[in-house]
C-alpha positions as CSV (number, residue, x, y, z in Angstrom):
1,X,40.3,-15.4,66.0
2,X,41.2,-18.9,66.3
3,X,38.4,-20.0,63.7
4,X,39.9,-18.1,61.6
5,X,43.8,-19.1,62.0
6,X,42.1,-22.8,61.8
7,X,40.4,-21.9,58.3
8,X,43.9,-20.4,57.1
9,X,45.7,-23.3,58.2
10,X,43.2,-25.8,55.9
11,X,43.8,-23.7,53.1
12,X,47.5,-23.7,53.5
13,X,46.9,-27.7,53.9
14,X,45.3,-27.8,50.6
15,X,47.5,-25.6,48.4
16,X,50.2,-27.5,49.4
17,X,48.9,-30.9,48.3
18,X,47.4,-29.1,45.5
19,X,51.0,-27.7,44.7
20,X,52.5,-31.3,45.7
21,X,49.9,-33.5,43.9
22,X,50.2,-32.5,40.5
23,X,54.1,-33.1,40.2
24,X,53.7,-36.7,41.2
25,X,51.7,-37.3,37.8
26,X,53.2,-35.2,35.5
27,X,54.5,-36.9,32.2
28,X,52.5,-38.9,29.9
29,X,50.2,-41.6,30.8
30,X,49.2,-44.7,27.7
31,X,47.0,-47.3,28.3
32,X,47.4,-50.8,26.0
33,X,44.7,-51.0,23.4
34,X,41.4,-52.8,24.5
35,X,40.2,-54.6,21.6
36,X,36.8,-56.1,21.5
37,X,35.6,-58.4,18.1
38,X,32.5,-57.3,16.5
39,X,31.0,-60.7,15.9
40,X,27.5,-60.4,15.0
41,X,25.7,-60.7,12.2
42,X,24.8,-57.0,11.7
43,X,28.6,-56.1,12.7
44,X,30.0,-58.8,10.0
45,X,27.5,-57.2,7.5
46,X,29.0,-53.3,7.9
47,X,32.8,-54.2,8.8
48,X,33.2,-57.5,7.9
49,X,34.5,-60.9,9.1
50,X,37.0,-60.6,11.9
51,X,36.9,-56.5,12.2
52,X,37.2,-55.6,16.0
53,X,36.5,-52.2,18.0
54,X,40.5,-50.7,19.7
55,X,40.1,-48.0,22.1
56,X,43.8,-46.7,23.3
57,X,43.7,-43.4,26.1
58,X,46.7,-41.7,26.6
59,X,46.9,-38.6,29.2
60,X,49.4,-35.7,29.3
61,X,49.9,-34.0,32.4
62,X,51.8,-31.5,33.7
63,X,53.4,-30.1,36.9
64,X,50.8,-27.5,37.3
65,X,47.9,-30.1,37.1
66,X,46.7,-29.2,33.4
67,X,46.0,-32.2,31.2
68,X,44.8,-33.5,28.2
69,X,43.6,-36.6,27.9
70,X,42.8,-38.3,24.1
71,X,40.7,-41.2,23.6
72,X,40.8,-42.9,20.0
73,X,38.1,-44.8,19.3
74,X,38.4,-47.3,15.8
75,X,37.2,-50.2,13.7
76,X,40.1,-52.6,12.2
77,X,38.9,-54.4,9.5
78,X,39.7,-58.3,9.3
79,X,43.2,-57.8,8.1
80,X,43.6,-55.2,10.9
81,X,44.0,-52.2,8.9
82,X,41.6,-49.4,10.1
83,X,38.3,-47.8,8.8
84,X,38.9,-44.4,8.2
85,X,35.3,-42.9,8.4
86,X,34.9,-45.1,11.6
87,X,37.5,-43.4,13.4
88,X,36.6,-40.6,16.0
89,X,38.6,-38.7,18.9
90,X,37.5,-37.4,22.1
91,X,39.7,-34.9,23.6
92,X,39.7,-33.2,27.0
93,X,41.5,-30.4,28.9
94,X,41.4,-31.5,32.3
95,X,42.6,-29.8,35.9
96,X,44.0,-32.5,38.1
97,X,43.9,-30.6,42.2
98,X,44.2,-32.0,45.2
99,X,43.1,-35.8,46.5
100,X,39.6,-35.5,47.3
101,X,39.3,-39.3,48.6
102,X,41.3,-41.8,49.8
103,X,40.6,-45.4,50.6
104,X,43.3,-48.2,51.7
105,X,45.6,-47.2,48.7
106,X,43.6,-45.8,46.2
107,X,43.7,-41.9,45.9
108,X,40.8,-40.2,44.0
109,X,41.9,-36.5,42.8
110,X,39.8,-33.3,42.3
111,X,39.4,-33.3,38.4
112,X,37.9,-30.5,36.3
113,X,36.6,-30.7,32.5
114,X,37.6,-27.3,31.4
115,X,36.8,-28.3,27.5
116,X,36.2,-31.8,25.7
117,X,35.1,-32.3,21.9
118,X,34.7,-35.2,19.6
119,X,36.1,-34.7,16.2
120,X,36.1,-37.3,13.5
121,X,39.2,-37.0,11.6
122,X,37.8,-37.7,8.1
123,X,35.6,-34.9,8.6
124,X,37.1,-31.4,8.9
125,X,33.3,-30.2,9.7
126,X,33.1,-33.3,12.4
127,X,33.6,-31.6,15.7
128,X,31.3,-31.6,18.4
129,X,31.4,-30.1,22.1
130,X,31.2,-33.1,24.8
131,X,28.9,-31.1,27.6
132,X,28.8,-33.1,30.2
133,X,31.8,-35.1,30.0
134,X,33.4,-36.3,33.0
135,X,36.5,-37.7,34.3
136,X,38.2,-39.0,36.8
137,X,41.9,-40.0,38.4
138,X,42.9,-41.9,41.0
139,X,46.1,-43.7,41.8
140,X,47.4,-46.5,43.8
141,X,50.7,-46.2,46.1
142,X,51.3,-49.9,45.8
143,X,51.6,-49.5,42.1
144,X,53.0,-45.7,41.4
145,X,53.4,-46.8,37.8
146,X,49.6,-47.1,36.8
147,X,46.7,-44.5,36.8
148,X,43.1,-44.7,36.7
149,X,41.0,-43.0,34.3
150,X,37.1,-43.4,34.5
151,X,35.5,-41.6,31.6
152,X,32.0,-40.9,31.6
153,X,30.0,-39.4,28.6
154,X,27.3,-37.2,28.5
155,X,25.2,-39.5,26.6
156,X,26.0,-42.6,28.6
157,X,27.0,-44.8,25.9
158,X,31.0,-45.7,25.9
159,X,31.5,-44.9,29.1
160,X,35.1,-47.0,30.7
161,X,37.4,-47.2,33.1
162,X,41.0,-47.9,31.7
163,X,44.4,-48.1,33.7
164,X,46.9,-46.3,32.1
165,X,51.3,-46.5,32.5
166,X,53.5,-43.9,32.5
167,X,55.3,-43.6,29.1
């Protein structure tokens, strides 16, 4: 009997951070664009002179712990406008739980990929499941105003970490 009072006070424990953890990072989450130039001579020959690569992630989430979190991925040419066909989105439903880790001040939380495609917007046809997809949060108490997301796709390629602000 006391095993078991001991096994229903742990799960008590962890609805209530569960129930308590979500609220704390509900709203909407940007991160500032990371641009990187595509400088060599293969990239200057497809995009042109001075055409970079922006990534921005933003992150809804809400009390209950559902989110959705948006990556855009696209090229700027060298007056900064933006290649249509080379524009692609990767989006994510997402189940933020409990804090699975914590370290100093960093808290890692249970996250779930309940759905993520890529779609291509020039492309009604261009959608594609992301199997595999995997995400992760984590926060910082000496800096409540920032999140971590670390994406990592199934294929390897384009895989990030990116600190996002609350909006």
């Amino acid at each position: 009997m006391p095993a078991m009072l001991a096994v229903l006070a742990i799960l008590t424990l962890a609805q209530s951070v569960s129930a308590t953890t979500a609220p704390t990072l509900a709203g909407t989450w940007k991160s500032a664009p990371e641009e990187t130039p595509l400088s060599t001579a293969f990239d200057e020959s497809v995009w042109g002179k001075n055409a970079k690569s922006v990534r921005t992630v933003e992150m809804t989430i809400k009390p209950t712990g559902e989110a959705t979190l948006i990556i855009t991925r696209k090229i700027l040419d060298g007056r900064g406008r933006a290649i249509t066909a080379a524009t692609s989105i990767e989006q994510a439903e997402l189940s933020i739980g409990a804090i699975e880790h914590m370290v100093d001040v960093r808290s890692d939380y249970a996250v779930t990929v309940k759905h993520a495609e890529r779609r291509y917007p020039d492309d009604p046809g261009g959608t594609w499941a992301l199997d595999g997809l995997r995400v992760r949060v984590s926060t910082f108490a000496d800096d409540q105003a920032t999140i971590e997301v670390r994406v990592d796709t199934p294929e390897g390629r384009g895989s990030f970490w990116e600190k996002l602000r609350r909006r």
